[in-house]
N, C-alpha and C positions, 0 to 999 in steps of 0.2 A: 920799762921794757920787759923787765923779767913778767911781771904781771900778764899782759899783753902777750906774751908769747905763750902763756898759758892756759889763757884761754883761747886761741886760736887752734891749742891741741885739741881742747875740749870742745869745741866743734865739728872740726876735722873728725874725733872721734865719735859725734854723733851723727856725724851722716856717713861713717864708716858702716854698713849690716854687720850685725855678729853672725857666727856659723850658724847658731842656732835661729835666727832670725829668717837668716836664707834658708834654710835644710825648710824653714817652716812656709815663707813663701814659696819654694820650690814642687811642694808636699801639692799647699794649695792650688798653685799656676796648674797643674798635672792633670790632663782629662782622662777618665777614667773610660771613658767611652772609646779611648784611644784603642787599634787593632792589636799593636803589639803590647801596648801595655796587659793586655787583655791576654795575648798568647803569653805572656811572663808570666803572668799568674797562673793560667792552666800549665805552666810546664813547673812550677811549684810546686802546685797541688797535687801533679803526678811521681816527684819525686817524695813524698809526704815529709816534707819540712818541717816542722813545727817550730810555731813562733814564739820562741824563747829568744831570754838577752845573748845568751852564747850564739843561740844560733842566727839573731842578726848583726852580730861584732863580726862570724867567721866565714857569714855566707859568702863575700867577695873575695875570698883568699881561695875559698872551698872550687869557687867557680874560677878563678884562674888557673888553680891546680888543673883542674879538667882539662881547661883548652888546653894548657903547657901539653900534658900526657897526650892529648889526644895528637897534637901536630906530632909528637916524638913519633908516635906510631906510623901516622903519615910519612914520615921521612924514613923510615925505615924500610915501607911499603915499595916506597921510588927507589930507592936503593937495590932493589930485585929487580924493577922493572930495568934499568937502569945498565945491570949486568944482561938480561935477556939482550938486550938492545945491540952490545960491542956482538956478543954473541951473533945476530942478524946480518950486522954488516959484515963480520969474517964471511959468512958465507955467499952474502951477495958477491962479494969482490970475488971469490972462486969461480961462482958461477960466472961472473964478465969473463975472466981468464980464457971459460972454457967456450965461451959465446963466439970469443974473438977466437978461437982457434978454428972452432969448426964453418967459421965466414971463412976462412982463409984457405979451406979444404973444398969448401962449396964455390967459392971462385977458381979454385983449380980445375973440378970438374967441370963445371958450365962451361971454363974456355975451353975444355978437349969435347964436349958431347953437343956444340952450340952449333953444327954444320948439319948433325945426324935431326937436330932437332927441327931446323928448317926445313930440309927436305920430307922428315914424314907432317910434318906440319901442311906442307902443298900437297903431300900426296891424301890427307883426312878433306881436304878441300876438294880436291878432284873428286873422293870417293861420294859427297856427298851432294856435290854436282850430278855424280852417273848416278845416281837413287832418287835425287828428283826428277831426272829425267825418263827413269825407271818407272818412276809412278806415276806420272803424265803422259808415259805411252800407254801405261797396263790402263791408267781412267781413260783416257782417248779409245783406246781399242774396247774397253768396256762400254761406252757411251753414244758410240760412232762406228763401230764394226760388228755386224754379224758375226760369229763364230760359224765356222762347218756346219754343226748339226742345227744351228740354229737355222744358217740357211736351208739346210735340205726340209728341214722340219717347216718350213715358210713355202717354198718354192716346189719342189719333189710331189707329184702328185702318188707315187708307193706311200708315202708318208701317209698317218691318219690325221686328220681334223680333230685336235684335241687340247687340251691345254696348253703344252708347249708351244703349239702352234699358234694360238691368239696370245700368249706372251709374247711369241716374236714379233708377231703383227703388231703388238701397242711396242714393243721398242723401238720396230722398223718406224713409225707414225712419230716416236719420239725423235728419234735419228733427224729425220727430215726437218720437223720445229728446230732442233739445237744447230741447224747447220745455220741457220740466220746468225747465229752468232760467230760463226767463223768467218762468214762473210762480210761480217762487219771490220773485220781486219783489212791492213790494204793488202798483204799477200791469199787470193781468193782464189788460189789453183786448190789449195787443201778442201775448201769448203766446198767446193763445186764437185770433185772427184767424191769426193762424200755423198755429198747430194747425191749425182747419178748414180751409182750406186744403191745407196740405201731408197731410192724411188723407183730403181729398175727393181727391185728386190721385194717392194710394197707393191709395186703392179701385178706382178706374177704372183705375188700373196693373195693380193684380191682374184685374180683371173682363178686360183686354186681354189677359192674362196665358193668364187659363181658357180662353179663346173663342180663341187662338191653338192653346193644346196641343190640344182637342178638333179644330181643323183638320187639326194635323197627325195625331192620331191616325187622323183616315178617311183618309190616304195612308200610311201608316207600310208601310213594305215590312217584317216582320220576315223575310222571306228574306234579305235583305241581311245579308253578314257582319260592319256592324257598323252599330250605330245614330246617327244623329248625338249630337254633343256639344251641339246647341241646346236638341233635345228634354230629353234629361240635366239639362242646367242648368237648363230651365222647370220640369222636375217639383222637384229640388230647394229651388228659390225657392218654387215654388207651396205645397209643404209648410208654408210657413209662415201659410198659412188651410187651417185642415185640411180643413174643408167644400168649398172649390172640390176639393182635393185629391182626395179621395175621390169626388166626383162626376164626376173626369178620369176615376178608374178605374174604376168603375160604365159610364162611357159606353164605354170601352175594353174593357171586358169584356163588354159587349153589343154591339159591334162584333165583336168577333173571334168571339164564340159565334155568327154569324149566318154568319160567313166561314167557320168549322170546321166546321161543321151542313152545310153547304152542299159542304163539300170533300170530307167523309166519305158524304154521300148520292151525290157524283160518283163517289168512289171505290167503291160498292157495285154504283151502276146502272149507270155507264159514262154519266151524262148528268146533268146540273143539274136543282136542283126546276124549273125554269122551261122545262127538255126539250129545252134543247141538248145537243149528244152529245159525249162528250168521245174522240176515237180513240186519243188518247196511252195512257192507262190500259186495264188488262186489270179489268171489271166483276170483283169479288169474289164478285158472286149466280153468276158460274159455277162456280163450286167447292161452291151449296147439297150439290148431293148430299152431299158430302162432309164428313159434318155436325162432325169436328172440327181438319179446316184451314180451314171454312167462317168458327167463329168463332174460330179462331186468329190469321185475316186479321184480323178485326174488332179482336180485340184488339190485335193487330203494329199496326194501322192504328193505333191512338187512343193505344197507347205514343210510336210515334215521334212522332206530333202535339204530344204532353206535353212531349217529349224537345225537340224543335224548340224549342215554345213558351216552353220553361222558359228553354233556352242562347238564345235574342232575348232574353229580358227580362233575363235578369241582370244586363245592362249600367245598364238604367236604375236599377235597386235595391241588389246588392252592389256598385257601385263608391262608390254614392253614401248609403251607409246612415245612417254618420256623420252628414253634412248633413242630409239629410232627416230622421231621426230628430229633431238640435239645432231643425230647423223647423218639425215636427211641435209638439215642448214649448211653443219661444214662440207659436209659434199659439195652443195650445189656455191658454194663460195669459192670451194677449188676448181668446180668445174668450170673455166674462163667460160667456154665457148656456149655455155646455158644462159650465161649475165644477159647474154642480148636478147635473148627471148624473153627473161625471164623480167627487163627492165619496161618491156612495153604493158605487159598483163599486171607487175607486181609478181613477186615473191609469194607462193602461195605455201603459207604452214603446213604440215605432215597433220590431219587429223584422223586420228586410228579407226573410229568409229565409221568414218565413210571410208574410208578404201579397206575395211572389216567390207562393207554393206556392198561394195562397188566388186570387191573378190566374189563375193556370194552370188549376187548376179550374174557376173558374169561365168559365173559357172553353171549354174541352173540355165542359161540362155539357150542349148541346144534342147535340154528336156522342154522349157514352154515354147519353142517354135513346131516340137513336136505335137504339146498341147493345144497350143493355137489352129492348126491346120485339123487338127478334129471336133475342138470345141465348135469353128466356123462351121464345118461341113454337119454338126448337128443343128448348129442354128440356122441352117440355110433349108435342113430338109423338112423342120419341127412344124406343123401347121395347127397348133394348139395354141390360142391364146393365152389361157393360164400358166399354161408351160412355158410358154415364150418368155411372162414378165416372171416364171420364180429361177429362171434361170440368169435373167438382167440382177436381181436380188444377187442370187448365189454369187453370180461375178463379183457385183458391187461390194459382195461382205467377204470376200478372197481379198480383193484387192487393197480395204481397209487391213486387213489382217498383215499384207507385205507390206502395206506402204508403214505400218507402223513397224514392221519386222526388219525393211531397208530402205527407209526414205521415201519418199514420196514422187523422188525423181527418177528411181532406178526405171532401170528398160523392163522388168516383169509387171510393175506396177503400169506401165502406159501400154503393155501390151495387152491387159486385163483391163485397162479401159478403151482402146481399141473392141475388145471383144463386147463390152457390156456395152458399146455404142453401136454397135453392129444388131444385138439381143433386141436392145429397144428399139432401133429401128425396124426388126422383124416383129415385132409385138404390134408397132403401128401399124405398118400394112395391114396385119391380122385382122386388129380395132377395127380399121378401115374399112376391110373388105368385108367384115360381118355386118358393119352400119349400111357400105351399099348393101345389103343381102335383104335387109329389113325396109328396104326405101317403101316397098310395098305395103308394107303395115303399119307405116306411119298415116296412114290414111285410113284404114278403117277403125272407125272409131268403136271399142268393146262396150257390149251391151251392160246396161243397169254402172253403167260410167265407174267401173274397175280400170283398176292401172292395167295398160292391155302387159301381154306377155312379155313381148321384148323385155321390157322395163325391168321384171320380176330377172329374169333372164341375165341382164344386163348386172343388176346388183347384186345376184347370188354371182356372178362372174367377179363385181369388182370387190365384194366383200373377200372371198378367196385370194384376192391379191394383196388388200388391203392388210390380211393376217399376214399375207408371206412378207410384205413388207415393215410390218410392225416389228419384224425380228432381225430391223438394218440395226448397225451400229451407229449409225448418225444421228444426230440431237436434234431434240422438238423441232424448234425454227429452221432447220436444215430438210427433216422432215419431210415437212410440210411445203416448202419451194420444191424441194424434187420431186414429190411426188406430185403437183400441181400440172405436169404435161403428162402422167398416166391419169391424171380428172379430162384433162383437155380430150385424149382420145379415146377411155373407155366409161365416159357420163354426159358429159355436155350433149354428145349427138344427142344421146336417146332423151334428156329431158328436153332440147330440140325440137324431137320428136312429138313428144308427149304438149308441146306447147302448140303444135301445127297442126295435130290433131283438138285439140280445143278451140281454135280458129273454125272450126266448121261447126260447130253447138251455142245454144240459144242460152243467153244465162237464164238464172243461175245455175244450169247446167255444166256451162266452161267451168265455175268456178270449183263447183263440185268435183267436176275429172280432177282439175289441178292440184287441188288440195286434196284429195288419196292419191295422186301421184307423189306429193310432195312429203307427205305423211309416210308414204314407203319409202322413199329415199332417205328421209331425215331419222327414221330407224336403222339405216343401215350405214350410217355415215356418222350418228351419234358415239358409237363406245369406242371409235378409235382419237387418240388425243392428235394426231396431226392432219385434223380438218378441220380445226374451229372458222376459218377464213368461210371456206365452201356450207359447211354447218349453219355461220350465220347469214350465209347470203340465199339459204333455203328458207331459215325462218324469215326474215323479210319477205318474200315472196310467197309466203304459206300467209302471213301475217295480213296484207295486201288481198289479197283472194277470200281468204278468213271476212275481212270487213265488205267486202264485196257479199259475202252470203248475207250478212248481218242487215246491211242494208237492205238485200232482197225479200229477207225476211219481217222487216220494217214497211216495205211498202205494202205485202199484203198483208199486217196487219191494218193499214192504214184503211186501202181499196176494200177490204171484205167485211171489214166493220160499218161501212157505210159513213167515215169521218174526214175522208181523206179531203174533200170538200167543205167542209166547213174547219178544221184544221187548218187548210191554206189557207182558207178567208181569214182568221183570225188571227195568223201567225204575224199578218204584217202592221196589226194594230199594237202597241201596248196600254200601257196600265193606266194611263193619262184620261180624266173628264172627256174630254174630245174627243181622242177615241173610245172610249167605251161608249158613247151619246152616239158612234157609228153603228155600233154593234147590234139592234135591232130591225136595220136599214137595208143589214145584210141579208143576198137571197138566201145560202145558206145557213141563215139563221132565223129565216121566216116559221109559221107557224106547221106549216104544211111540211117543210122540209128538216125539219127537227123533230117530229113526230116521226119522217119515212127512217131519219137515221136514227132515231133509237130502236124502232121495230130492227130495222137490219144491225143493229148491234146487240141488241138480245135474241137472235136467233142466233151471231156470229158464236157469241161469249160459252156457249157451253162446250162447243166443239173446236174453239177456236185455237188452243194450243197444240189440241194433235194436228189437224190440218197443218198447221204450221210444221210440226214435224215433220207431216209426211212427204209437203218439198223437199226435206235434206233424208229422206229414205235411203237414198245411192249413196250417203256421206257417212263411209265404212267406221269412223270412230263413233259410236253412237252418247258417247260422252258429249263429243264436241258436237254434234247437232242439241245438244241440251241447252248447253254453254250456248251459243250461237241463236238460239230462237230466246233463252232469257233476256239473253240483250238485246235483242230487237223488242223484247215484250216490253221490258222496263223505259225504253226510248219512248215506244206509243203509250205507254200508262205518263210517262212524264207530260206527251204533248197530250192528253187527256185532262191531265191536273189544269193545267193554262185554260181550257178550253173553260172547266169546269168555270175555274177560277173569274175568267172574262165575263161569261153567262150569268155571276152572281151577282159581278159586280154593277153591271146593266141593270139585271133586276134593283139593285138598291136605287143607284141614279133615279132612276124610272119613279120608283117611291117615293123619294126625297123632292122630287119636282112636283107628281100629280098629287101625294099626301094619301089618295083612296087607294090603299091596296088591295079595296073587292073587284073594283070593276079596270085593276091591270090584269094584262096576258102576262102570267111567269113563262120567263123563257125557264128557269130549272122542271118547273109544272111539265112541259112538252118533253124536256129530255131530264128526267127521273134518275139515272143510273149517279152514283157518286163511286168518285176513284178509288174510293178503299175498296169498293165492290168490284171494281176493275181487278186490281192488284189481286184479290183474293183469285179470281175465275181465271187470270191469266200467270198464276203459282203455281 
């Protein structure tokens, strides 16, 4: 047993660790990568330790000391804080003391002052009931009531037309909009007395309005170079009652028609209807004689009037077209009793431009019925054709001048063609009654076949018009249709004429007169650009008569040459064996008769080209008889060539059959001549 138990110690004891054993596995087990191991170390290192055996026996005693001192410190630290602390609470608990007294002072007073505080507390309530009531009449009465001088200044015709005035006017205008909303309440007595009111008070505004601008309208200088800005702005506003508006410009345009009338009668007589004399101006009646600077003036006069009239007014209307226009619409929106007129036609926009154009007219209308009744009684007394049409011209180029200065619709522009419909109807007669004048001399036909005089007459007449007309304002193709009834009555007679007399002459004679009639005309109708129509319907008809010479002059080459007969025989054969086997058969081409027609064609050949000219002797271009006989020559040298040509080819047949060319008749043997020799003699 003793044994046995002995060595159970000594196992026991080997699987007991010694200190050293563990301190050694404990060293090992230890990561050094550990955080705090790692800050133990750096707080070592910064207390500089050194690793001696003392100093790792007395490090853990070194480091308890520390913490022991350090806590003492701590404890001694709280120990201050500790006394601060009784010290706080003494003085809280005074302060409660003195809390609770002055609650017990403040509920004494509240119950004695808690009566006084009610009532001014209703009366701060009251006060600021009366101040909003306060400020809801002073905004009411500012937004809904004229003031005194507001109305005098609105209503009071002493009063001037000025700024205050059209501020009250846009508040009275406002008044009236904001009253829709009081009416939108159910108590509508406030809103209505309102209403009337501030609408009786904008009526009278506008009637002050009307009865100012028409003032100023009878002093309005439009000489002046520029208009005021009051009148501008009164027509503007006024536009918004369209009736006063338009009865501004009714009286305005009856004012200025009475001033115009009156300027243009001064301008005429050199003295007023009323027979003051005006020395300034040089009277226009002195130029009567001169019947078309006479109404030249008249017209210059009543252009620049327009011209004047127009550049015054457009201040009052294109600056202000916009507004006016916008004033125009709401007028005629409030004006109920317009709706039903205005719903059958449409609503018609404010456009400034034309009732600009429509004022101008009508203001110049007394001056042109002044001009009209003397323009007529010039064109009634004028017995000059030339004059007649430069005065339709002058009209015509007035009238473009207003209709593009006011429309094309206005009354001066249809007055001025009334008058140039009147001009040209006097011009016709004239034409007329010069064409019968000449009935007589359409019948004798002038010697050596000159264009007789009329004609000459006639085109020095319409070339004269032709320039005055050249200097219309209207374009080519326009031109050219209008003037197509001054062709109708001052040319067609006389080339008429000139055709009736050609009816009685023998050609080529007709054709001669024709063409130097037509030749004259077509000189004088060439250098203006709006006749190309009548231009080319001359050369066709010059063209026409032309070939007509041409031909005449082909037959007597044909008849004097002695070929014209054998020519036709031969024409109707061609080139063919069978005919040509005719061609010796023929009488025309017998021995006897080919012999007479070469003698008569070499007596014809020497002389044979002037002859031929001296038919077209009377055919005053002597270019064109050149022209005119070559081409006849070249025709007869062509039917010469065939002739030749048939003649030779007989001869060969003729050969080719008998073989003996001694004892055949040559037809070329009989007739000798060849066509280059032609050609040469008729060069």
């Amino acid at each position: 047993m003793a044994s046995s138990g002995s060595a159970s110690t000594a196992s026991l004891a080997a699987k007991t660790p010694s200190p050293l054993s563990s301190k050694v596995t404990s060293v090992l087990s230890s990561s050094y990568a550990d955080t705090e191991f790692r800050e133990a170390l750096a707080l070592l290192d910064e207390r500089g330790v050194l690793n001696t055996p003392d100093t790792r026996r007395q490090l853990r005693l070194d480091l308890q000391k520390e913490v022991i001192d350090s806590n003492g410190e701590i404890i001694a630290e709280f120990s201050k804080v500790s006394e601060q602390l009784r010290r706080i609470g003494a003085t809280i608990g005074r302060l409660n003391e003195s809390f609770n007294e002055m609650k017990r002072e403040i509920g004494t007073a509240h119950q004695a002052t808690s009566s006084s505080l009610g009532e001014a507390s209703r009366l701060m309530i009251q006060k600021q009931q009366v101040e909003q009531k306060q400020t809801l009449l002073k905004a009411f009465k500012g937004n809904f009531i004229l003031s005194d001088d507001e109305a005098a200044a609105l209503t009071l015709m002493s009063e001037p037309v000025n700024d205050l005035y059209f501020a009250t006017l846009a508040k009275a205008k406002k008044i009236t909009k904001d009253c829709e909303l009081l009416l939108g309440f159910e108590n509508q007595t406030l809103g209505l007395e309102v209403m009337e009111l501030a609408s009786k008070n904008l009526n009278l505004g506008f009637q002050k309005l009307y009865k100012w601008v028409q003032k100023e309208f009878k002093t309005l200088n439009l000489e002046s170079p520029q208009i005021g800005s009051s009148i501008r702005r009164a027509l503007r506003v006024l536009a918004e009652r369209p009736t006063l508006f338009q009865n501004c410009l009714d009286y305005f345009a009856e004012a200025r028609e009475h001033i115009l009338s009156d300027s243009f009668y001064t301008a005429l007589t050199g003295s007023s209807a009323s027979g003051v004399e005006n020395t300034s101006t040089k009277p226009i009646e002195l130029a009567a004689h001169d019947t078309l600077r006479y109404v030249g003036d008249m017209l210059a006069w009543v252009h620049s009037a327009a011209v004047s009239e127009r550049e015054a007014l457009e201040g009052l209307f294109i600056g202000e077209a916009e507004e006016i226009k916008k004033g125009i619409q709401a007028g005629r929106e409030n004006e109920i009793w317009r709706l039903a007129d205005e719903e059958g036609d449409g609503a018609r926009d404010f456009d400034a431009v034309k009732t600009l154009n429509d004022l101008v007219d009508r203001d110049v209308s007394g001056a042109v019925r002044i001009l009209r009744q003397r323009v007529e009684q010039v064109i009634q007394t004028n017995e000059e054709t030339i004059l007649a049409y430069k005065l339709v011209n002058l009209l015509n180029f007035y009238k473009s001048m207003f209709s593009k200065l006011l429309g094309p619709g206005s009354s001066l522009v249809d007055s001025l063609g009334l008058l140039e419909a009147e001009a040209l109807r006097q011009f016709r007669s004239l034409a007329r009654d010069h064409v019968a004048a000449l009935q007589g001399d359409f019948v004798q036909t002038p010697t050596e076949l000159r264009p007789p005089e009329f004609l000459f007459e006639a085109l020095e007449q319409l070339s004269a018009i032709m320039k005055t007309y050249e200097t219309s304002l209207a374009s080519s193709a326009e031109k050219e249709a209008d003037f197509e009834t001054i062709m109708v009555e001052a040319f067609d007679p006389f080339m008429s004429g000139c055709a009736t007399m050609a009816q009685t002459l023998q050609p080529p004679s007709d054709s001669v007169f024709l063409v130097n009639c037509f030749l004259t005309a077509l000189n004088s109708l060439a250098p203006f650009e709006f006749t190309p129509t009548r231009t080319t319907q001359l050369q066709a008809k010059f063209e026409t008569e032309r070939s007509h010479l041409v031909e005449s002059q082909y037959v007597f080459f044909r008849k004097e040459s002695g070929l014209d007969a054998l020519i036709t025989a031969l024409s109707i054969l061609g080139n063919g064996a069978e005919d040509v086997e005719k061609v010796p058969l023929l009488e025309a081409a017998q021995a006897p008769a080919l012999t007479q027609a070469g003698q008569l064609l070499d007596d014809f050949l020497p002389s044979a080209l002037m002859d031929a000219m001296e038919n077209l002797k009377h055919l005053q271009d002597s270019k064109l008889v050149q022209q005119i006989t070559e081409e006849a020559a070249e025709r007869f040298c062509v039917d010469f060539e065939q002739v030749e040509e048939k003649l030779m080819l007989a001869d060969e047949l003729a050969e080719q059959k008998q073989g003996d060319a001694d004892e055949l008749q040559s037809l070329r043997a009989l007739f000798p001549r060849t066509s280059g020799e032609i050609r040469v003699l008729l060069s």
